[in-house]
N, C-alpha and C positions, 0 to 999 in steps of 0.2 A: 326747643320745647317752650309752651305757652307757661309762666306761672301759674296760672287757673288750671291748666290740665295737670301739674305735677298733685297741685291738691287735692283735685278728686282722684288721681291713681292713688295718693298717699292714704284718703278716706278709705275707698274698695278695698284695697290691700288689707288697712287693718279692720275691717268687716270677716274678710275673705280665714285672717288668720287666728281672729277668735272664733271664727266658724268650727276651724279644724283642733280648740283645744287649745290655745297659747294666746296668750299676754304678753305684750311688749312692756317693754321696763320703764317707770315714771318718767328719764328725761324724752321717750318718745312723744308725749304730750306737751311740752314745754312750749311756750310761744317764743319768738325770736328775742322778744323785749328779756322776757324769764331766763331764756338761754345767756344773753349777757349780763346779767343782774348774778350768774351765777358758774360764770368762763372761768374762775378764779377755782374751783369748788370741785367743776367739773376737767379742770386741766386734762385728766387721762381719757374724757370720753375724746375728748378733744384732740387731741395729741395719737392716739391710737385710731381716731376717724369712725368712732362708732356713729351708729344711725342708721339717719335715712338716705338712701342712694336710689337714684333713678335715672335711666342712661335710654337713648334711641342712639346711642354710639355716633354722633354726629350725622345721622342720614337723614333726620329729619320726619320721619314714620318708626313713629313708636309702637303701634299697633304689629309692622309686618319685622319688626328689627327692633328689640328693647329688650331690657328688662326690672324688675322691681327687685332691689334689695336691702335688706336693715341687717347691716352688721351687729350682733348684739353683745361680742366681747373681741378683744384681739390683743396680744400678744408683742411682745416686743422682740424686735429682729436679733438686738445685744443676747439676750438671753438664748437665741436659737443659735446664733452662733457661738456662743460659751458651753451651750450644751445643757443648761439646766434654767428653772425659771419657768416663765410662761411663755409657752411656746408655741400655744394653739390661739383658734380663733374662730367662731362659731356666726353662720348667722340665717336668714331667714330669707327665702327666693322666691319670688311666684312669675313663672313661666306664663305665659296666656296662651290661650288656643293657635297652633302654628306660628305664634311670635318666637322665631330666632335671635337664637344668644349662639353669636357668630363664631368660624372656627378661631381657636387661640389654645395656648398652651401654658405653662409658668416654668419660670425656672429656679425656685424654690419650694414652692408652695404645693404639698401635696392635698390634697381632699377628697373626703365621702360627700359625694353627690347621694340625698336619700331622697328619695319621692313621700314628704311625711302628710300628701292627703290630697284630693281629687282627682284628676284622669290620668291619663299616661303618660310616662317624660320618655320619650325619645332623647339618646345622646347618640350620637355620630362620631365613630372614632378611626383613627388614625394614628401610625407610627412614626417615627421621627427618623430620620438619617442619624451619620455620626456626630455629627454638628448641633445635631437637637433641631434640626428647621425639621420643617415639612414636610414629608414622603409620600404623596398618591398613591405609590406602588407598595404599601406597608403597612402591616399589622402590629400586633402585638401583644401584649398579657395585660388583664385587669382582674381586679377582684372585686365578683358580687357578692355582697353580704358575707366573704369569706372564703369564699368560693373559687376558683380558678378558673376566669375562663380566656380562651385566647380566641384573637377574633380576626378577622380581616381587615385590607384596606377598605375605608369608609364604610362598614358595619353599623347597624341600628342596631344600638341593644332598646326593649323596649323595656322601664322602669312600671312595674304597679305599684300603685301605693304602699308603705312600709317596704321596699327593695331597694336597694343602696349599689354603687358603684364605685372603687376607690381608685383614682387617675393620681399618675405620678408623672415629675415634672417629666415633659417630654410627650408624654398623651394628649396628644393634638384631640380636643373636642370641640363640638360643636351641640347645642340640645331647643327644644321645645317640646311644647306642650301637645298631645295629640288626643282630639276628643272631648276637650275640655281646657281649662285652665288647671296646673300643677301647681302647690304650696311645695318648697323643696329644703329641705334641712343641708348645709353645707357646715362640716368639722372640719377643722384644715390646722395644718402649720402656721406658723405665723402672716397674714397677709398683708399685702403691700398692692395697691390697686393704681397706684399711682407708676410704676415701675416694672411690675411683675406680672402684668398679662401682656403675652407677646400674641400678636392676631395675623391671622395669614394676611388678612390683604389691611392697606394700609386706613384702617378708622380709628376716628378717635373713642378714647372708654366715655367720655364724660362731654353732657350735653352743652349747649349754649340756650342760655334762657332768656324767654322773652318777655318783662318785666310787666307783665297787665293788669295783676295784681298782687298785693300783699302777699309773702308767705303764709302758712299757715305754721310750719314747722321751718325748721332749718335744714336743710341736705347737707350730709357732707361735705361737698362741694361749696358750699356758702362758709364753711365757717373763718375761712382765710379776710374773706371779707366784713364778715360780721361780728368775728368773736377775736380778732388782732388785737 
């Protein structure tokens, strides 16, 4: 992905999400210079990988295979596995009109996919063998909003705004946007993005960038470079 196109997705994004009601948190605005001037300060946004993430999953078309996300808190793995502590991790998604966020699964990390405002989120789901891989021929139990439902192999459940879906590890999904572009609220268990999404067929999570101009902000992914 082009540097110049991550910063206008980063602009719309955050147009799109004060549209719906919500404010990102001051280090969302920080320039790269500010971000280091104050790495020391911010160890934990750091250290936990909060921000901004933007992925075309190494294929190179972001519009037909991507997606937008700002982690806005997370969790430390020690404390999920001790049992107490911070254990969650919250952040902010926007789906685009038939842009696929490809099938994958985790194998810690449980979350409410919510649809928190414009069109409809289609997710795609799938049961897992004993192994936890993949199953074509396999359903399984999710919970909407509470709710109990069991579904099919490869099932569209369709998300309206304010309707939430809770996938546990194992629930092979897949989702986009249909009708519209989705803003999508995700609560979760502790997340690890770096390890913990397993994908059916073999992509990368995180893009390769192509340097044309300045950041505007920092990604996630920059900060190993920029904030060491």
């Amino acid at each position: 992905m082009k540097r110049s196109d991550i910063n206008d997705i980063m602009a719309q994004a955050d147009e799109m999400i004060r549209l719906h009601g919500f404010t990102l948190p001051p280090f969302a605005y920080w320039s790269p210079e500010k971000f280091k001037a104050k790495r020391e300060v911010a160890r934990r946004v750091i250290d936990a990988r909060c921000g901004w993430d933007i992925t075309d999953y190494g294929a190179g078309d972001y519009d037909r295979m991507g997606l937008f996300l700002f982690t806005l808190r997370n969790g430390r793995l020690a404390d999920l596995q001790r049992g107490g502590g911070m254990c969650y991790a919250e952040k902010l998604l926007i789906s685009r009109q038939d842009q696929l966020s490809p099938m994958h699964t985790h194998v810690i990390k449980a979350e409410d996919i919510i649809n928190r405002g414009g069109a409809t989120l289609v997710v795609q789901l799938y049961g897992s063998d004993e192994a936890g891989r993949f199953a074509e021929d396999r359903g399984g139990t999710v919970w909407c909003d509470g709710i109990r439902r069991d579904f099919g192999a490869g099932e569209k459940l369709k998300l309206a705004p304010g309707e939430s879906v809770t996938l546990m590890p194992g629930d092979w999904h897949a989702f986009w946007g249909e009708g519209g572009d989705v803003l999508i609220g995700e609560v979760s268990t502790v997340n690890d993005d770096e390890t913990d999404n397993i994908f059916r067929e073999p992509i990368g999570r995180f893009s390769t960038i192509e340097e044309d101009t300045d950041p505007a902000h920092l990604l996630v992914s920059d900060y190993s470079d920029w904030l060491a």
